[in-house]
C-alpha positions, 0 to 999 in steps of 0.5 A, a space after each residue: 533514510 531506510 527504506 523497507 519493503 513489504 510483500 503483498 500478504 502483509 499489505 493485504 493484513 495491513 489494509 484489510 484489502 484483498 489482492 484483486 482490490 488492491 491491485 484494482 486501486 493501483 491500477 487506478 493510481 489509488 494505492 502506492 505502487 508495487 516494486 519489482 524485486 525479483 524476475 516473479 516477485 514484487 513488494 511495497 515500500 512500506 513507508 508508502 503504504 503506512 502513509 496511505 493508511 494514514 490518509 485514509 484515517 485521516 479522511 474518516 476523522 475529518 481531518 485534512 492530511 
């Protein structure tokens, strides 16, 4: 299984979420984590995100994920 990462603008387009919010729901274990890549620079695992917006449609259809 491949994994992609994606970097914090294009889950910030993706969520809708600004930067301080998504970094406030990791904090509160609410949002998949970041990965470190570089000694400056981080990513997402884009499977983890694409599964959390999923929940989060799920959630609002009323429908158990």
């Amino acid at each position: 299984m491949s994994q992609n990462l994606i970097r914090l603008p294009e889950v910030q387009r993706r969520t809708g979420y600004s930067k301080a919010w998504i970094y406030r729901l990791i904090s509160q274990n609410r949002f998949p984590s970041s990965v470190k890549i570089g000694t400056r620079s981080i990513a997402f695992v884009e499977s983890e995100v694409n599964e959390w917006i999923n929940q989060r449609i799920a959630e609002s259809r009323g429908v158990a994920a």
